[in-house]
C-alpha positions as CSV (number, residue, x, y, z in Angstrom):
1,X,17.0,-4.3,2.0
2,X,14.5,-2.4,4.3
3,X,10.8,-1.1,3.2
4,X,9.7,1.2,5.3
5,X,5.9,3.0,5.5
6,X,5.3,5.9,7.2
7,X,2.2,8.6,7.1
8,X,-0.2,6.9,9.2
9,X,-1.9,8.6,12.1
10,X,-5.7,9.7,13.5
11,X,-7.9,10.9,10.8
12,X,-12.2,11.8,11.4
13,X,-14.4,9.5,9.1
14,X,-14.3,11.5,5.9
15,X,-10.4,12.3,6.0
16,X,-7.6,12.0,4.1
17,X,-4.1,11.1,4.8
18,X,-1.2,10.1,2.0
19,X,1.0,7.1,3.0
20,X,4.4,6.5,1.7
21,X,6.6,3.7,1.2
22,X,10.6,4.3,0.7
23,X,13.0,1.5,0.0
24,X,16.4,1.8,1.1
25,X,19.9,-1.1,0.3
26,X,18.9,-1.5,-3.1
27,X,16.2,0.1,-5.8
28,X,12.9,-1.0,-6.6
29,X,12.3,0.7,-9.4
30,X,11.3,-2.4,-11.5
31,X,10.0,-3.9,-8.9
32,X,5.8,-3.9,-8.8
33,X,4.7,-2.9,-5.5
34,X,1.6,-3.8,-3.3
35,X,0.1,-2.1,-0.4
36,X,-1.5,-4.2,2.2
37,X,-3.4,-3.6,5.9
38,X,-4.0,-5.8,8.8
39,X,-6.9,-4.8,11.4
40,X,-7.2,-6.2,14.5
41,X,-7.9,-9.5,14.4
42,X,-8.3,-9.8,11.3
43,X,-6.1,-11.4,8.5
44,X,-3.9,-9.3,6.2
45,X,-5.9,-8.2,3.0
46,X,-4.6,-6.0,0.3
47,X,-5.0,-3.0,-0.8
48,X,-3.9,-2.6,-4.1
49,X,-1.0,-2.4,-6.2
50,X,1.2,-0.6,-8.9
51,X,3.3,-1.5,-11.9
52,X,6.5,-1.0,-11.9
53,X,6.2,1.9,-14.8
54,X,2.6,3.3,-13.1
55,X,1.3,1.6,-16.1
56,X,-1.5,-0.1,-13.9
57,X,-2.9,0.5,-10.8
58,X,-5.3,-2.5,-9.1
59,X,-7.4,-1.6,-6.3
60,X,-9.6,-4.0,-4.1
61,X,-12.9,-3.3,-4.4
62,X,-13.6,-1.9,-0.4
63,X,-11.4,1.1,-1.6
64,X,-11.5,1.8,-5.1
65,X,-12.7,5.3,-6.0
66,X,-11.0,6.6,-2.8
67,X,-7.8,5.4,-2.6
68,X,-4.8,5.6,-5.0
69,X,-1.1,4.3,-5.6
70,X,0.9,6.0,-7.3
71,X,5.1,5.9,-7.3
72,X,8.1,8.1,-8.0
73,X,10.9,5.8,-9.0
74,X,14.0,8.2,-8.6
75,X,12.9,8.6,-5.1
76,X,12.4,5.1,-4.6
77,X,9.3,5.9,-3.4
78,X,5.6,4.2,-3.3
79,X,2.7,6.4,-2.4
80,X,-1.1,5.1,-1.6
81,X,-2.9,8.4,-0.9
82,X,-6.2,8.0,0.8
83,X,-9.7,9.7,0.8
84,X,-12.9,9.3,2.1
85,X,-11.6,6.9,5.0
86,X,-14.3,5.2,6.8
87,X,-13.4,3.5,10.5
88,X,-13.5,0.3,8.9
89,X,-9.7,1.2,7.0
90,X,-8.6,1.5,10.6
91,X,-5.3,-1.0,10.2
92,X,-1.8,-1.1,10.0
93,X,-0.4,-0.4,6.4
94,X,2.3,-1.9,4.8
95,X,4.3,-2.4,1.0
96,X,5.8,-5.0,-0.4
97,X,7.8,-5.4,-3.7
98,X,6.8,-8.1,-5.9
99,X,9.0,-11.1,-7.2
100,X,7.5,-11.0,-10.5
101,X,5.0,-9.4,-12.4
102,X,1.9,-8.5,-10.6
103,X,-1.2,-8.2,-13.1
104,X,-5.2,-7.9,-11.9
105,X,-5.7,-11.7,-11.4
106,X,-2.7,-11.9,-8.7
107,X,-2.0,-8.8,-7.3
108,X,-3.6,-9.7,-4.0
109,X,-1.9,-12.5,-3.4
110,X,1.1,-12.4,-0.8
111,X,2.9,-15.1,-1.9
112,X,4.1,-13.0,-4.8
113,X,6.0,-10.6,-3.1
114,X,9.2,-11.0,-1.3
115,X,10.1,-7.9,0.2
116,X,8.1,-6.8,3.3
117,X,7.8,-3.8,5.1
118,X,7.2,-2.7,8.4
119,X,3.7,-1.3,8.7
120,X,2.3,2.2,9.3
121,X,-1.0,2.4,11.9
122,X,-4.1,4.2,10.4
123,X,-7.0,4.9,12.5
124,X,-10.0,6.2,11.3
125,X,-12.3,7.5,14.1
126,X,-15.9,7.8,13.8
């Protein structure tokens, strides 16, 4: 079972880049799904999260309105599609599938997902 992200790279302040997340050994389509990032020194803080049927989308406040996950299922796919990106969303990103159901009062949690993935480095240059 193997989550992999990928899309990261250099961006100017003001950018936009589109990060995906593709599962491979075994589906995740009713899986919910969380995207996370780590910056330097820092602890690892979420980003937001999706439902397994795109039903709901939760976003933490330092990037709602400019960031958005969205998913294709048959593709076993998980996309979080950034805009606007300030330096401070310099970080590595990485998914995770959930164990249960992720809803807006536990979605940032990290304890509730079991799957990790490696991480994709963002930077956001000023």
């Amino acid at each position: 079972v193997q989550l992999q992200a990928s899309g990261g790279g250099l961006v100017q302040t003001g950018g936009s880049l589109r990060l995906s997340c593709v599962a491979s050994g075994r589906t995740f389509s009713r899986n919910d799904m969380g995207w996370f990032r780590q910056a330097p020194g820092k602890e690892r803080e979420s980003v937001g999260a999706i439902r397994w049927n795109s039903r709901f989308t939760y976003y933490s406040d330092s990037v709602k309105d400019r960031f958005t996950i969205s998913r294709d299922n048959a593709k076993n796919t998980v996309y979080l599609q950034m805009n606007s990106l300030k330096p401070e969303d310099t970080a590595v990103y990485s998914c995770a599938a959930a164990r249960g159901s992720i809803n807006y009062t536990n979605y940032k949690a990290q304890s509730n997902y079991d799957y990790w993935g490696q991480g994709t480095q963002v930077t956001v240059s000023s």
